[in-house]
Structure formats: structure tokens, C-alpha cells
C-alpha positions in Angstrom: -2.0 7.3 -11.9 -0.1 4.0 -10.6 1.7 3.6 -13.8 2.8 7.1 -13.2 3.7 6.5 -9.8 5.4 3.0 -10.2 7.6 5.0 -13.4 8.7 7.4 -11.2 9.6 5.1 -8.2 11.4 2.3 -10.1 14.6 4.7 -10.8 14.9 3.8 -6.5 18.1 1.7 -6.0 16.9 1.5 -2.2 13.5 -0.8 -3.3 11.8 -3.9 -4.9 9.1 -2.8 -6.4 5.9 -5.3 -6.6 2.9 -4.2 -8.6 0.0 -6.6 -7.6 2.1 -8.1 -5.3 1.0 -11.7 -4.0 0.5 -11.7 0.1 0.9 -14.7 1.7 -2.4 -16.4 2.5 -4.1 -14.7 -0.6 -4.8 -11.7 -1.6 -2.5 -9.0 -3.9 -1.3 -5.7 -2.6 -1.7 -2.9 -5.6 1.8 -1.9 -4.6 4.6 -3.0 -2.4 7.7 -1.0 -1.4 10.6 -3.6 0.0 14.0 -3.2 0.7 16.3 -4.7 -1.3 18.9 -5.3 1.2 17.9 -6.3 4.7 21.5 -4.2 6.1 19.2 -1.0 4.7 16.9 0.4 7.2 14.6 1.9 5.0 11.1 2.0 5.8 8.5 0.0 3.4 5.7 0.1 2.6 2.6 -2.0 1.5 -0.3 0.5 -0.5 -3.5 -0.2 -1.1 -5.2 2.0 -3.9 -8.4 3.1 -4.5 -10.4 5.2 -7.2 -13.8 6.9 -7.7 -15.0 9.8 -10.1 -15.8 13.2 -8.6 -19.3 11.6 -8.9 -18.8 8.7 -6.7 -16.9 11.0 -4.1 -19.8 10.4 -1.1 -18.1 6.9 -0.8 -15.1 8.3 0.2 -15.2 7.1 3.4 -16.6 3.7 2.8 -13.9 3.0 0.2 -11.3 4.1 2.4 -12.2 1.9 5.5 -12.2 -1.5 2.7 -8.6 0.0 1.9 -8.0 0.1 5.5 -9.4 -3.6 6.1 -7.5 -5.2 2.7 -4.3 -3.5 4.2 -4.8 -5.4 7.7 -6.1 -8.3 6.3 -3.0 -8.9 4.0 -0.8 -7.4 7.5 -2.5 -10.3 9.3 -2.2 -13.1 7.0 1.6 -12.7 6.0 4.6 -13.6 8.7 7.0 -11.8 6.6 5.1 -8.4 6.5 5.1 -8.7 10.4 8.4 -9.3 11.1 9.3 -5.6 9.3 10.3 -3.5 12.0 10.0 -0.4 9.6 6.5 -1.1 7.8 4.0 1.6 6.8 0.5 0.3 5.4 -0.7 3.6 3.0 -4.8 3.5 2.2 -4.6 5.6 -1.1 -8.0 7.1 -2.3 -7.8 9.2 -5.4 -11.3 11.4 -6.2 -10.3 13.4 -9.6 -7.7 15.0 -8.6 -6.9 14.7 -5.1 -5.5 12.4 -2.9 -6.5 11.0 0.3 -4.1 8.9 2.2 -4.3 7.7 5.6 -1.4 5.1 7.2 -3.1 2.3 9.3 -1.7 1.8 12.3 0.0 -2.4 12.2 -2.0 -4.1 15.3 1.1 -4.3 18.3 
């Protein structure tokens, strides 16, 4: 799925596109969406993903919440994410076929 995702989102002029990328004071986001050009208000993004089988999907919500904590922990760790005036942090959970995504609100 993020292959798929990341092949369809690279044809963006507007981004730079980080898969895996590093977060200052450790840690790797699974995908980062930053603008290229700081003139462009564009919004970003910083996505944590997640998988389980159909199987596994009674964790949902516990896999969810450690998306939820990686995404503040790397939010917390990293000046430059802070000083983004347009920054969205995405907790992706894919079960199967579906997708559950939930923003997490950056502390104020």
C-alpha cells in the first residue's frame, strides 16, 4: 500500500517526499509530506502507518493510539516540525481493506 501511495504522490511538484524519513532526535516517520518551497503555503504532513490482518483487527485501537504517540513523540522532538504553521500529523491504520485515519491534534 505505501509503495502505491508514495507512486502516486511523487508526480506532486508542490512536495518532498521522505519515505522513512529521519526526525530530529531519533526516530523515522513512514512518510513525510514537505513543501518544497517555503513561499508555498501548502499544508504538510507527517504519517504514521500502521497494518494488521482482518485477524488482528481487535487491536485497532491500541495500534492506533502507538500511531498517535510516535506521531507526537517525533512532533515533540523536532524544532523544525514545530515551527510549520500548516502541519497535519495523519495516524494511518490499514485492516484488509479499509482505512482508518485520525489527525492528531499538534500540542499549542
Amino acid at each position: 500500500m505505501k509503495l502505491v501511495f508514495l507512486a502516486y504522490i511523487s508526480q506532486s511538484s508542490i512536495f518532498d517526499i521522505r519515505s522513512e524519513g529521519e526526525v530530529v532526535g531519533g526516530g523515522y516517520a513512514d512518510l513525510m509530506f514537505l513543501r518544497k518551497r517555503a513561499e508555498n503555503e501548502h499544508h504538510e504532513y507527517v504519517i504514521e502507518l500502521k497494518y494488521l490482518k482482518k485477524e488482528e483487527e481487535s487491536r485497532l485501537d491500541e495500534v492506533r493510539e502507538e500511531a498517535k504517540r510516535q506521531l507526537l513523540r517525533y512532533y515533540q522532538q523536532d524544532e523544525v516540525l514545530q515551527c510549520k504553521p500548516y502541519l497535519h500529523l495523519l495516524a494511518v491504520v490499514c485492516v484488509k481493506d479499509v482505512l482508518y485515519i485520525e489527525e492528531v491534534k499538534v500540542p499549542a
